[in-house]
C-alpha positions as CSV (number, residue, x, y, z in Angstrom):
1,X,-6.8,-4.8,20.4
2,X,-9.9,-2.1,20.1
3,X,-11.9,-2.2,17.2
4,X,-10.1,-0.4,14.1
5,X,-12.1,2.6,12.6
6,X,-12.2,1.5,8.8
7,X,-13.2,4.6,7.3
8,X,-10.5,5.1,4.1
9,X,-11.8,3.8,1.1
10,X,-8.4,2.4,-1.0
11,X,-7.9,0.5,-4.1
12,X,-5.6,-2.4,-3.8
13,X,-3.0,-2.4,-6.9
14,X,-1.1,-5.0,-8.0
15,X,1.9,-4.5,-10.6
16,X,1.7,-6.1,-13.8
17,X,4.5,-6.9,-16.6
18,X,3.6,-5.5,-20.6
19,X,5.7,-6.9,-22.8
20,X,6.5,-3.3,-25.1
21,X,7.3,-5.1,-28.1
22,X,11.0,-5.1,-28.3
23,X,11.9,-7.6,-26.1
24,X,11.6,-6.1,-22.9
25,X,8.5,-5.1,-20.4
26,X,7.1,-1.9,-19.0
27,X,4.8,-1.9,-15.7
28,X,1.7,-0.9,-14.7
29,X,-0.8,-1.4,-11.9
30,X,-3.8,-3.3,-11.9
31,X,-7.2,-2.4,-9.8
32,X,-7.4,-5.7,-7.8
33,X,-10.5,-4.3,-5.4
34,X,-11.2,-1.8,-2.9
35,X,-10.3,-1.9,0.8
36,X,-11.8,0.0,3.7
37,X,-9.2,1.0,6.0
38,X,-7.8,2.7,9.4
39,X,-4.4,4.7,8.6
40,X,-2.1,5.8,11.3
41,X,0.7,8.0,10.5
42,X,4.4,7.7,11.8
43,X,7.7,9.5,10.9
44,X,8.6,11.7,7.5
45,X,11.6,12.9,6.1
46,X,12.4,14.9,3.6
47,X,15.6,14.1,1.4
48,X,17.0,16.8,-1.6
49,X,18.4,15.5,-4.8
50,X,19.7,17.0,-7.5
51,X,16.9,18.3,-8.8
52,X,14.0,17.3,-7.1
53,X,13.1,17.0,-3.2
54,X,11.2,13.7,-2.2
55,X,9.3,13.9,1.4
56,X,8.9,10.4,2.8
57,X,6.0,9.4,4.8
58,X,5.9,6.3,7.0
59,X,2.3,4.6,7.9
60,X,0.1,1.3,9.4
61,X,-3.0,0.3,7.2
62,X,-4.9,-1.5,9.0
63,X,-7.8,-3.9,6.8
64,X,-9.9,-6.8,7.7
65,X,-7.9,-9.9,7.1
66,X,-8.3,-11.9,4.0
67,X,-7.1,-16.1,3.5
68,X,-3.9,-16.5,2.3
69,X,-3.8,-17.0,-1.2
70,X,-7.0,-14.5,-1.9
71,X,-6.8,-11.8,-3.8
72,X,-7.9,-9.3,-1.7
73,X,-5.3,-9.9,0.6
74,X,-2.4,-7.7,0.8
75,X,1.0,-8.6,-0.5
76,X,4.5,-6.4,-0.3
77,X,5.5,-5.1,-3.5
78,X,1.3,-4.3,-4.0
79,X,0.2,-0.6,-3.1
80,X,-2.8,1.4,-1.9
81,X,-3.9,4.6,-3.7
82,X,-6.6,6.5,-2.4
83,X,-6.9,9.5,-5.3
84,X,-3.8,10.6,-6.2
85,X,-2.2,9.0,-3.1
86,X,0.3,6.2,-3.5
87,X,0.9,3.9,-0.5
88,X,3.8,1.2,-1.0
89,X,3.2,-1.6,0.9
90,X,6.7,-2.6,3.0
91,X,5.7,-5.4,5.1
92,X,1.9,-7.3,6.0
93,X,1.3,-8.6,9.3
94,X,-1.8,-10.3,11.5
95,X,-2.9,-7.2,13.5
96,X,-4.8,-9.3,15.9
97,X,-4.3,-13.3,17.8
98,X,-7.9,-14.1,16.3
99,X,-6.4,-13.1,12.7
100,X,-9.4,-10.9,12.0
101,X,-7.3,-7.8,10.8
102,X,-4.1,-7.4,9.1
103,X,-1.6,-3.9,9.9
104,X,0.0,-3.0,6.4
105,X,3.4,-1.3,7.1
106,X,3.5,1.0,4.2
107,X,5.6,4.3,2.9
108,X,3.8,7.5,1.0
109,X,6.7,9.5,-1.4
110,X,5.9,13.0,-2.8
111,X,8.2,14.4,-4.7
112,X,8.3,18.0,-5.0
């Protein structure tokens, strides 16, 4: 594997459960650190609704691997932003046999 350009700077979110007072829970996202990372970018598709249009955007984040169990390891369900950007994360996986990177599948929506 060649040496991954990390040249994105991304914050790594992580949602978190507010109790809103009657009972139930609202969600929000919670800065857990910033990344520097290589994105590639796949497929899109763009799918109408009734009202709405959402374009979906398919990538690989690549970041320097982290121990299992740190926090600044990526986990499914977390997400990237970079700005305004939102980047779901699907699926994390070792990027390399020496474990020193990890490839992020992740998903970008815009809805227009």
């Amino acid at each position: 594997m060649a040496i991954p350009e990390l040249n994105r700077k991304l914050t790594l979110e992580a949602p978190v459960r507010v109790a809103d007072g009657a009972g139930g829970y609202s969600e929000t996202w919670q800065a857990l650190g910033t990344l520097w990372a290589a994105i590639k970018f796949s497929t899109g598709r763009e799918k109408a609704g009734d009202f709405v249009t959402v374009s979906t955007q398919k990538l690989r984040i690549t970041v320097r691997a982290a121990p299992e169990g740190s926090a600044s390891r990526p986990h499914p369900e977390q997400r990237f932003t970079e700005g305004a950007r939102v980047y779901r994360i699907l699926a994390v996986a070792e990027a390399d046999s020496q474990g020193r990177y990890l490839t992020c599948t992740a998903e970008e929506e815009v809805v227009s």
